[in-house]
C-alpha positions in Angstrom: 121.3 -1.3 3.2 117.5 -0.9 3.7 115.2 -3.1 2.0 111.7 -2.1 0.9 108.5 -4.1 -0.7 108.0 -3.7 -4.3 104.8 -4.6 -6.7 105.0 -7.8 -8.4 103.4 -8.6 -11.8 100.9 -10.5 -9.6 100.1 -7.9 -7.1 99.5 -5.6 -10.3 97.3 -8.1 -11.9 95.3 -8.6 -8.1 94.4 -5.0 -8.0 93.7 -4.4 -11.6 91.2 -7.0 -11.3 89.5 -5.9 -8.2 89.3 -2.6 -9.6 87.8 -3.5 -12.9 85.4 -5.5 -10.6 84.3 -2.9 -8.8 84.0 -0.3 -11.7 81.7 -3.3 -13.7 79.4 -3.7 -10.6 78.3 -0.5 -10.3 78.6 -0.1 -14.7 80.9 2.8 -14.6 83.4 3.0 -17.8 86.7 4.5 -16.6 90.3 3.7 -17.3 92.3 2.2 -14.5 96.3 3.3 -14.4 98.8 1.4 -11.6 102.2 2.5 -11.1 105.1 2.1 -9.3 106.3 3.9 -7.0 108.1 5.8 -9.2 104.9 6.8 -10.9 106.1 4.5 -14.1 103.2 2.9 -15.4 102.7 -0.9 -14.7 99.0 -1.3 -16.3 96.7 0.7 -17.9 92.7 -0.5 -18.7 90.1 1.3 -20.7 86.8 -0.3 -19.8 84.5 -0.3 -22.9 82.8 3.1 -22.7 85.2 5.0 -21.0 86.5 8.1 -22.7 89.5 8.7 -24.3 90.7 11.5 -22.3 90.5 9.3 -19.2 93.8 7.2 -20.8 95.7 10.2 -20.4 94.1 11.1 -16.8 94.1 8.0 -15.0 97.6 7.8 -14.8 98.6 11.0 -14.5 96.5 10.5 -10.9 98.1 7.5 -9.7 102.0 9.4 -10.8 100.7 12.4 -8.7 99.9 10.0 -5.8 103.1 7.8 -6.2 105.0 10.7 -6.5 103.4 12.5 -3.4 102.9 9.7 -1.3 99.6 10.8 -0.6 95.8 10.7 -2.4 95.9 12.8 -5.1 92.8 14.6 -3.5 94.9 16.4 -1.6 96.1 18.5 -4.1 93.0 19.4 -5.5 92.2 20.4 -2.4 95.4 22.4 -1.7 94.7 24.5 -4.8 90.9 24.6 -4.2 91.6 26.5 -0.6 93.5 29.2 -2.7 97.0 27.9 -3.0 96.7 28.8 -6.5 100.0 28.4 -6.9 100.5 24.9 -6.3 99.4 25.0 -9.9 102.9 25.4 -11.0 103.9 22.3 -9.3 105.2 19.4 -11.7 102.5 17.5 -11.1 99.8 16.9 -14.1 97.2 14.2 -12.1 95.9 17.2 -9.4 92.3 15.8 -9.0 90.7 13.1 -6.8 91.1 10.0 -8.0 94.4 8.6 -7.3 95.4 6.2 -4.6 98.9 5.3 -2.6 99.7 1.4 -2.6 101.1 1.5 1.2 103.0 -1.7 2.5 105.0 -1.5 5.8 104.8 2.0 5.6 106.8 2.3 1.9 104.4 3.4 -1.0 104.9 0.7 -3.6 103.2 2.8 -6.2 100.0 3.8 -6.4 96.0 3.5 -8.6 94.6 6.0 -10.4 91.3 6.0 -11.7 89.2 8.2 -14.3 85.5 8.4 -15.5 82.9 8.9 -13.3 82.6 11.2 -10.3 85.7 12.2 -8.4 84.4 9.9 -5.1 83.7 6.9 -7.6 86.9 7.1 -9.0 88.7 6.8 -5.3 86.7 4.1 -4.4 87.3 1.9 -7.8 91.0 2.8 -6.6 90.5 2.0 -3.3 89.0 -1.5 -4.0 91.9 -2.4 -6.1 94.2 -1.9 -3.3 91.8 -3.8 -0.7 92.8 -6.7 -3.6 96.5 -6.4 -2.5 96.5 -5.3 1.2 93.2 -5.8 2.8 
């Protein structure tokens, strides 16, 4: 039987917490989703500010990367170069913003972040993560 790494409660509360970080330094109010890597959502935190729509985004970012192993960027750009079709697939977090958790080569879950720009959002994501694997 293979054997892969999972989150802990900890490693959720490590990224959550670097992320948060990062958005408060630079004063950006966005909502910060983690998931599994199942796309089942582990944490969820609406910085003061943030808009309320950016609950229902945030994680539906991180589930698209989860789910597709990869940065949810790549989606957006997939349909942006005309593969207007990938519009149909069932996927609701299309848009840059969402981050794999990699360990040992096995995603573990995944961040998703929603707010400010598309950029700023990957890199709140992307600092959580640094919180968990360097």
């Amino acid at each position: 039987m293979q054997q892969k790494p999972f989150l802990s409660g900890d490693d959720v509360g490590r990224m959550a917490a670097a992320a948060a970080a990062e958005a408060k330094a630079n004063r950006w109010a966005v909502t910060i989703a983690i998931v599994d890597d199942g796309g089942h959502l582990l944490w969820l935190q609406r910085l003061d500010g943030a808009a309320p729509i950016s609950a229902q985004i945030a994680p539906a970012k991180a589930r698209t990367s989860a789910l597709g192993r990869r940065e949810s960027k790549v989606y957006e750009e997939m349909i942006n170069g005309g593969r207007s079709a990938f519009l149909s697939a069932p996927l609701d977090g299309m848009l840059e913003g969402g981050v794999p958790v990699m360990v040992d080569g096995h995603c573990v879950g995944a961040v998703g972040v929603s707010g400010v720009k598309a950029s700023e959002d990957a890199q709140i994501a992307r600092a959580g993560i640094a919180a968990l694997v360097g």
